[in-house]
MARKEZA-756146 format. One record per residue (C-alpha): x, y, z; residue number from 1; residue in three letters; chain. Coordinates in steps of 0.5 Angstrom, whole numbers, plus 500, padded with zeros to 3 digits. Layout:
<atoms>
+-----+-----+-----+-----+------+------+
|   u |   v |   w | pos | code | unit |
+-----+-----+-----+-----+------+------+
|   X |   Y |   Z | NUM |  ALA |    A |
...
+-----+-----+-----+-----+------+------+
</atoms>
This chain:
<atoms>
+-----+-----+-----+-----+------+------+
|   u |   v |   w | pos | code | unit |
+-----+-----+-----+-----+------+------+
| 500 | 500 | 500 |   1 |  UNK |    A |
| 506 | 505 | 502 |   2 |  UNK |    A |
| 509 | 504 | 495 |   3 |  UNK |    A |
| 501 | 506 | 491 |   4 |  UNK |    A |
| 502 | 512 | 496 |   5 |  UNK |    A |
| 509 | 514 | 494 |   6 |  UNK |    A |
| 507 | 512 | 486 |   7 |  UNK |    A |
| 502 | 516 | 487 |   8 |  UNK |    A |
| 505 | 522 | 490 |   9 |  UNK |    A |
| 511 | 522 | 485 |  10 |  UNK |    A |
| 505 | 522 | 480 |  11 |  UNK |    A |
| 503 | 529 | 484 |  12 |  UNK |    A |
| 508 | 533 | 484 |  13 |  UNK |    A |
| 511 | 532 | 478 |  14 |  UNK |    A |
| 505 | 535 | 475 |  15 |  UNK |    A |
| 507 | 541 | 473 |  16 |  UNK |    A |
| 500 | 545 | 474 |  17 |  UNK |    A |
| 500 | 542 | 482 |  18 |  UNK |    A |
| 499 | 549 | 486 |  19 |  UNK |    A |
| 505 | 552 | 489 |  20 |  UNK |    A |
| 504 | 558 | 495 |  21 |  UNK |    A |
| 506 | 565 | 493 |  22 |  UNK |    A |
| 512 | 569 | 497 |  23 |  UNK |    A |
| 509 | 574 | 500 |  24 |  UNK |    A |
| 513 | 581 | 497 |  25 |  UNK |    A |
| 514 | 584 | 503 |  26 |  UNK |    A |
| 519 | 576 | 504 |  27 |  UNK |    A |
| 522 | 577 | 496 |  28 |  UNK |    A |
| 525 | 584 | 498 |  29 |  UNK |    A |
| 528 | 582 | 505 |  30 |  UNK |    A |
| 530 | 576 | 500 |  31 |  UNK |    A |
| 533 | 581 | 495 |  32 |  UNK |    A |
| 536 | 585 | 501 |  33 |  UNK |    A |
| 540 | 580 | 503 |  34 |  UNK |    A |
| 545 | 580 | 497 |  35 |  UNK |    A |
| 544 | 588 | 497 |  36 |  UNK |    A |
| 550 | 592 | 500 |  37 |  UNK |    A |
| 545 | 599 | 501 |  38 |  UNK |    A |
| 540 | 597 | 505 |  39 |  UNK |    A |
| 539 | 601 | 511 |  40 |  UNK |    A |
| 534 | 600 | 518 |  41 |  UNK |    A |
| 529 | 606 | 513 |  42 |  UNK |    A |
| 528 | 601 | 509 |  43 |  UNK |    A |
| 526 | 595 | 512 |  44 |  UNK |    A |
| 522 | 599 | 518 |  45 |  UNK |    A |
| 519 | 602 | 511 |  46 |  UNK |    A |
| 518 | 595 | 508 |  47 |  UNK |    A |
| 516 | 591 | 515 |  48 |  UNK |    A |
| 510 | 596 | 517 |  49 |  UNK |    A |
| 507 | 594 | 510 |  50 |  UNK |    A |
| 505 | 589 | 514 |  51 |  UNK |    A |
| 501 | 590 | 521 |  52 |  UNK |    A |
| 502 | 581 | 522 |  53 |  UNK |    A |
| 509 | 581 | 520 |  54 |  UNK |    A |
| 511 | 587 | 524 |  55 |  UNK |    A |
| 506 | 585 | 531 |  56 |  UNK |    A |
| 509 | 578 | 530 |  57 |  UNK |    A |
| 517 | 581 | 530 |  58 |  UNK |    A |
| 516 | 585 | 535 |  59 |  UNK |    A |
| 513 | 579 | 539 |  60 |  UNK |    A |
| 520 | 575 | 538 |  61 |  UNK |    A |
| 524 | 581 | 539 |  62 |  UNK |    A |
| 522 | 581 | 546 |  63 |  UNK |    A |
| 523 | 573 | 548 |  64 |  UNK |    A |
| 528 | 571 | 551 |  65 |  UNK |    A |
| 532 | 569 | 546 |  66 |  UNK |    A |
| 533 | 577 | 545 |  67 |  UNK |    A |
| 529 | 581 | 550 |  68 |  UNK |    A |
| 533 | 587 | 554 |  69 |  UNK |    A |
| 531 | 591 | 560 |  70 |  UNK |    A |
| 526 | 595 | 556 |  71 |  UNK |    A |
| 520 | 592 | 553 |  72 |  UNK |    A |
| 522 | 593 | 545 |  73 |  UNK |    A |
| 515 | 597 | 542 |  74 |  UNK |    A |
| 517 | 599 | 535 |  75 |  UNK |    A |
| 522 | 597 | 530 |  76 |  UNK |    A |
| 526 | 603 | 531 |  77 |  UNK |    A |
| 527 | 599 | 537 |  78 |  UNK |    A |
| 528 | 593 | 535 |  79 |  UNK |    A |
| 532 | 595 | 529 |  80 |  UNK |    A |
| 537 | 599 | 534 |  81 |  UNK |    A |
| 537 | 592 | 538 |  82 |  UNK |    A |
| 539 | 587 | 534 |  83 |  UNK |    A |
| 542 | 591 | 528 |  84 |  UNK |    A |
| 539 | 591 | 521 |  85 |  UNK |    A |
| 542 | 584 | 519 |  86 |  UNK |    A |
| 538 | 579 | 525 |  87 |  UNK |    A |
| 531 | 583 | 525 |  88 |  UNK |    A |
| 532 | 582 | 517 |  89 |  UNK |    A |
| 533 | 574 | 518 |  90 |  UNK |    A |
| 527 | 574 | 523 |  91 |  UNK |    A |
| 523 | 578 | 517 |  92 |  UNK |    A |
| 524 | 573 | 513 |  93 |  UNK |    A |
| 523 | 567 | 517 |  94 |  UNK |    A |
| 517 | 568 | 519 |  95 |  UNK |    A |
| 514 | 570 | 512 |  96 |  UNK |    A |
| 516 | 563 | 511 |  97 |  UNK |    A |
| 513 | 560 | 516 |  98 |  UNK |    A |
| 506 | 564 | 514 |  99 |  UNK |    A |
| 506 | 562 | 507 | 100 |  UNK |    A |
| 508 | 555 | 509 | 101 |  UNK |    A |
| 508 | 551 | 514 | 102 |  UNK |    A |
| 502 | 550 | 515 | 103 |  UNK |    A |
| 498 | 544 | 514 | 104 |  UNK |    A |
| 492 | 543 | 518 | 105 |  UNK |    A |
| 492 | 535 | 521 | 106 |  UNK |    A |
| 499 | 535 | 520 | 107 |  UNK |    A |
| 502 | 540 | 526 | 108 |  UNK |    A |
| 507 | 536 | 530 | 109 |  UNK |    A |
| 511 | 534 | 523 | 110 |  UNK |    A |
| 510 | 541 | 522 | 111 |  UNK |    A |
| 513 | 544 | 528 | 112 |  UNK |    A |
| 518 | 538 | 527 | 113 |  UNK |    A |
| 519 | 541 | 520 | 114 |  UNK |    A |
| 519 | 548 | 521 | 115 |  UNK |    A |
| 524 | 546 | 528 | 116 |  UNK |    A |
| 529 | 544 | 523 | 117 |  UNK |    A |
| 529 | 549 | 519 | 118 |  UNK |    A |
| 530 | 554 | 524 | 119 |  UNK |    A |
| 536 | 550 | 526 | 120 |  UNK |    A |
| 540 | 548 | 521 | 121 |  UNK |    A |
| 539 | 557 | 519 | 122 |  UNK |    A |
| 542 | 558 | 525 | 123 |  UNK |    A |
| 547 | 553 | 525 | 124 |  UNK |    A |
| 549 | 556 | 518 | 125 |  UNK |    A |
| 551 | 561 | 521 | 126 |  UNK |    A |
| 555 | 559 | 526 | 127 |  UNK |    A |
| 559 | 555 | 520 | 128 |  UNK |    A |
| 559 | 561 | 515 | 129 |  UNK |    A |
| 562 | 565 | 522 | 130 |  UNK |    A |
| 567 | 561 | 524 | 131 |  UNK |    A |
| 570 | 560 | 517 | 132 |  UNK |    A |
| 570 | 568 | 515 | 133 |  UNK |    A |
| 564 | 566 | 510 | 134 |  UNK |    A |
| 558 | 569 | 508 | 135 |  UNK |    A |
| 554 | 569 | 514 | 136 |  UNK |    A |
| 547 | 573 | 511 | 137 |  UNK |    A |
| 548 | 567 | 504 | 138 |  UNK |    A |
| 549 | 562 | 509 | 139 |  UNK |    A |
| 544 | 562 | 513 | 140 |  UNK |    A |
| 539 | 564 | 507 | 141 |  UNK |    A |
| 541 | 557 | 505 | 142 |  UNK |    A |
| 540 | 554 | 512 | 143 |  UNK |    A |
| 533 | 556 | 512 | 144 |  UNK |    A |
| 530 | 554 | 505 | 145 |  UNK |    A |
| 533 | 548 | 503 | 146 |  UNK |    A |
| 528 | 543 | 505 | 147 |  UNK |    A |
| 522 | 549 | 503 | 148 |  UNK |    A |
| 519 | 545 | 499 | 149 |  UNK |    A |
| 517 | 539 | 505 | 150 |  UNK |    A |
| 511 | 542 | 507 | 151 |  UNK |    A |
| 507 | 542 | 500 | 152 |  UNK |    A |
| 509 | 535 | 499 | 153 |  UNK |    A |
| 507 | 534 | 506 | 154 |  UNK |    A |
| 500 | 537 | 505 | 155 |  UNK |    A |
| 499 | 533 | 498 | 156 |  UNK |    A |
| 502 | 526 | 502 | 157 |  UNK |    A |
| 496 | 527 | 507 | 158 |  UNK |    A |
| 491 | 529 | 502 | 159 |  UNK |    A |
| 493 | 522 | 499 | 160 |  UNK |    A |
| 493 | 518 | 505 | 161 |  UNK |    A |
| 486 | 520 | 507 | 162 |  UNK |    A |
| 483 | 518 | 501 | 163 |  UNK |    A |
| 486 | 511 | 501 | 164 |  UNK |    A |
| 484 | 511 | 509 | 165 |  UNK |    A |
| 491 | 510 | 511 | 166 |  UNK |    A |
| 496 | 512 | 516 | 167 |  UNK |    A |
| 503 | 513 | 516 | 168 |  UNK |    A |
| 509 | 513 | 521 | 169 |  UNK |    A |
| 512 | 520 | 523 | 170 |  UNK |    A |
| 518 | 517 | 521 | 171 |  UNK |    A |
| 515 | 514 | 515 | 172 |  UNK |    A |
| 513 | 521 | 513 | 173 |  UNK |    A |
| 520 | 525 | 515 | 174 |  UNK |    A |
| 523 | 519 | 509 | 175 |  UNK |    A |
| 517 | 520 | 505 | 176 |  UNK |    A |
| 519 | 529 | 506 | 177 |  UNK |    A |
| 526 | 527 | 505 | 178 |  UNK |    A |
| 526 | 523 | 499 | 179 |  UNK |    A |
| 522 | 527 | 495 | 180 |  UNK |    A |
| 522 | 534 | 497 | 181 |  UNK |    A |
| 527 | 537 | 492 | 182 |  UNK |    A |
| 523 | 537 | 485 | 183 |  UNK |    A |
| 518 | 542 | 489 | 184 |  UNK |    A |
| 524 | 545 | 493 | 185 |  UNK |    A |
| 527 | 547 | 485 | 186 |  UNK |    A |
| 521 | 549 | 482 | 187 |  UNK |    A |
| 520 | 555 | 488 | 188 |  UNK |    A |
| 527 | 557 | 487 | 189 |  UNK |    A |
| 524 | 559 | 481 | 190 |  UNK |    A |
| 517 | 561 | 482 | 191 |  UNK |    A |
| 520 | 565 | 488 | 192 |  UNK |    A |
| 526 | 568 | 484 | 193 |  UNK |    A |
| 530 | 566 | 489 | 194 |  UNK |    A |
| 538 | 566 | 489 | 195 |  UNK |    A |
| 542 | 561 | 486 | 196 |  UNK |    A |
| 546 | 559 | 492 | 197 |  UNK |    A |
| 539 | 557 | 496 | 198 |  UNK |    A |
| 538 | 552 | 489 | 199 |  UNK |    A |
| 545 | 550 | 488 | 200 |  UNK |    A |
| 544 | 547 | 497 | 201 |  UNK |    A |
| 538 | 544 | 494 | 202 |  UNK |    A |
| 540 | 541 | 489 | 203 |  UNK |    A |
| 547 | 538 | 490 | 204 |  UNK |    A |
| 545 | 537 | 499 | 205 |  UNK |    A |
| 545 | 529 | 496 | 206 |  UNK |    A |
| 551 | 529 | 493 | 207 |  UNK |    A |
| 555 | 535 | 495 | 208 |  UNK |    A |
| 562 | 532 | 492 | 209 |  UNK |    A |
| 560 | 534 | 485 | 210 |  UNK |    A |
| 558 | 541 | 486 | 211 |  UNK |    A |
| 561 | 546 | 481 | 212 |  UNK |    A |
| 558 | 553 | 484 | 213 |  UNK |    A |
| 556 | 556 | 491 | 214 |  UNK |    A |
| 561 | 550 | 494 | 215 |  UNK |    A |
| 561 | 554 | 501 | 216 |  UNK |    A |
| 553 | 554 | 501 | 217 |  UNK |    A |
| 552 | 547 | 500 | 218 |  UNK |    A |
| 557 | 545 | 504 | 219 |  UNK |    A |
| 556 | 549 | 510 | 220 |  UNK |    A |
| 548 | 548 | 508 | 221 |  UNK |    A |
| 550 | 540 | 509 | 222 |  UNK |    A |
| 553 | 540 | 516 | 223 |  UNK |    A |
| 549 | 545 | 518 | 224 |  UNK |    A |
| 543 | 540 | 517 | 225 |  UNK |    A |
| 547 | 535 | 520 | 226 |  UNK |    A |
| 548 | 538 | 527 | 227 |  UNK |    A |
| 539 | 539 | 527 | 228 |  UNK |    A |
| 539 | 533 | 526 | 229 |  UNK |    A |
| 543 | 531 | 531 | 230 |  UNK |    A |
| 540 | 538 | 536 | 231 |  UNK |    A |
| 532 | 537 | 534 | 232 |  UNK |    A |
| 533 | 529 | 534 | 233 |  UNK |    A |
| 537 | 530 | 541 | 234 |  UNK |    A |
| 543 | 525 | 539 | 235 |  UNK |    A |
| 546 | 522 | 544 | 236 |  UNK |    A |
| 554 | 522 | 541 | 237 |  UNK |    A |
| 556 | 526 | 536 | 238 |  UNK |    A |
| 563 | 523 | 534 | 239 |  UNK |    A |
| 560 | 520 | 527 | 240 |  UNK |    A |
| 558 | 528 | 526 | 241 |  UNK |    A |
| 565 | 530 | 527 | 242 |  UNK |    A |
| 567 | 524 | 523 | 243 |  UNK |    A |
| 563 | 526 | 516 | 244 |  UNK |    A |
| 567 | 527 | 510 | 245 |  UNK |    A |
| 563 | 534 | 509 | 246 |  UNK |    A |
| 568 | 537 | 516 | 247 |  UNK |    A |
| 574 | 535 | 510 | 248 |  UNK |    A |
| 570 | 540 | 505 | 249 |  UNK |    A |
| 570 | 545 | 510 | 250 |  UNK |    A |
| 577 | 545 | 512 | 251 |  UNK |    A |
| 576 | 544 | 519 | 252 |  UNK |    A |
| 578 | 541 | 526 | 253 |  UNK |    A |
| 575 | 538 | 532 | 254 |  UNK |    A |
| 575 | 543 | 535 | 255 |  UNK |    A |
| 571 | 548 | 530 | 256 |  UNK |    A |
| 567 | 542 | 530 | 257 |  UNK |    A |
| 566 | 542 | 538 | 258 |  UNK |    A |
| 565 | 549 | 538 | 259 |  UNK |    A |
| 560 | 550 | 532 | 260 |  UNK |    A |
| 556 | 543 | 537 | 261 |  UNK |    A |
| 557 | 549 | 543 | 262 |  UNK |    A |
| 552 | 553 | 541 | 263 |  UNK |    A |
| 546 | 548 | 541 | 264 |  UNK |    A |
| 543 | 553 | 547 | 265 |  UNK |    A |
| 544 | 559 | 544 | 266 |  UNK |    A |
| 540 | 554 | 537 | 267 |  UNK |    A |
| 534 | 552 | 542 | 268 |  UNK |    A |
| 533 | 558 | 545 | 269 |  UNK |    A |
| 532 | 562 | 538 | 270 |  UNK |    A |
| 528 | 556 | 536 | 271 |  UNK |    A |
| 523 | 557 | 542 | 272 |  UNK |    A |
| 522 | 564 | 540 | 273 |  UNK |    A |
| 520 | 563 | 533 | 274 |  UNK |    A |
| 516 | 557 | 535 | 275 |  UNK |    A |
+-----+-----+-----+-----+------+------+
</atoms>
C-alpha cells in the first residue's frame, strides 16, 4: 500500500499544473536585500509596516527570551537598534516563510517538527558560515530554505493517504518528505525567483562532492543539516558527526566541529522564540 501511495504522490508532484503558494512580496524584497549591500534599517521598517501581522509577529519575537532586553521593545526602530539590520532582516524572513508554508491542517507535529529543523539548520549555517569567514547572511539564507518544498509535499501526501483511508508512521512520513521533496523545492526557487546559492544547496545536498558553483553554501548547508539533525532528534553521541566526510570539504578541525555543536543553546532558544 505505502509503495501505491509514494507512485501516487511522485505522479502529483510531477505534475506541472500542482498548486504552489505564493511568496509573500514583503519576503521577496527581504530576500533581495540579503544580497544588497545598500539597505538601510528606513528601508525594512518601511518594508516590514506594510504588514501589520508581519510587523505584530516580529516584535513579539524581539521581546522573547532569546532576544529580549531590559526595556520591552515596542517598535521597529527599537528593534532594529537592538538587533542590527541583518538579524531582524533574518526574522522578517523566517516568519514570512513560516506564514506561507507551514501550515497543513492534521499535519501539526510533522510540521512543527519541520519547521524546527529548519530553524536549526539556519541558525546553524550561520555559525559554520561564522566560523569559517564566510557568508553569514548567504548561508543562513540556504539553511532555512533547503527543504522548503517538504511542506506542500507533505500536504499533498496527507491528502493521499486520506483517500486510500491510511495512515502513515512520523518516521514513514519525514522519509517519504526527505525522498521526494526536491523537485517541488527546485520548482519554488524559480517560481519565487530566489538565489541561485539557495538552488544549488538544494540540488547538489545529496551529492555535495560534484557540486560545481556556491561550494561553500551547499557544503555548509550540508553539515548544517546534520547538526539539526543531531539537536531536533537529540543524539546522544556526535562523534559520527564529527566523522562525516563533509567536515574535509569545509576544512575544519574537531575542535570547530565541537565548538559549532557548543551552540546547541544558543539554537533552541531561538527555536523556541519562533515556534
Amino acid at each position: 500500500m505505502h509503495e501505491n501511495i509514494v507512485e501516487q504522490l511522485r505522479e502529483k508532484l510531477s505534475d506541472s499544473s500542482i498548486e504552489l503558494p505564493m511568496l509573500p512580496e514583503v519576503a521577496q524584497k527581504v530576500i533581495a536585500m540579503t544580497s544588497s549591500e545598500d539597505c538601510d534599517a528606513s528601508q525594512l521598517s518601511s518594508l516590514i509596516h506594510r504588514d501589520q501581522s508581519l510587523a505584530g509577529n516580529i516584535l513579539k519575537i524581539t521581546n522573547s527570551a532569546a532576544y529580549a532586553g531590559n526595556v520591552k521593545i515596542v517598535s521597529l526602530q527599537q528593534a532594529i537598534s537592538r538587533l542590527g539590520i541583518n538579524l531582524l532582516r533574518e526574522i522578517a524572513l523566517a516568519v514570512s516563510v513560516q506564514n506561507s508554508l507551514f501550515n497543513v491542517p492534521g499535519q501539526e507535529k510533522i510540521i512543527s517538527y519541520l519547521w524546527k529543523h529548519s530553524l536549526a539548520s539556519s541558525a546553524f549555517a550561520k555559525e559554520i558560515a561564522r566560523s569559517r569567514r564566510r557568508n553569514v547572511e548567504s548561508s543562513y539564507l540556504c539553511g532555512l530554505l533547503h527543504t522548503i518544498g517538504k511542506p506542500i509535499v507533505l500536504k499533498n501526501l496527507h491528502d493521499i493517504c486520506k483517500e486510500h483511508k491510511t495512515r502513515l508512521t512520523p518516521e514513514e512520513t519525514l522519509q517519504i518528505l526527505d525522498d521526494e521533496h526536491k523537485i517541488i523545492s527546485m520548482r519554488l526557487t524559480t517560481e519565487w525567483d530566489l538565489p541561485e546559492q539557495v538552488s544549488k544547496s538544494i540540488e547538489f545536498f545529496d551529492n555535495f562532492a560534484e557540486c560545481d558553483n556556491f561550494e561553500d553554501e551547499v557544503y555548509t548547508v550540508v553539515l548544517a543539516h546534520l547538526c539539526a539533525d543531531d539537536l531536533i532528534d537529540d543524539c546522544e553521541d556526535s562523534q559520527d558527526l564529527a566523522d562525516h566526510e563533509i567536515i574535509d570539504f569545509l576544512n575544519l578541525y574537531p575542535e570547530d566541529v565541537e565548538e559549532i555543536l557548543g551552540k546547541k543553546e544558543k539554537v533552541l532558544e531561538l527555536i523556541n522564540s519562533m515556534g
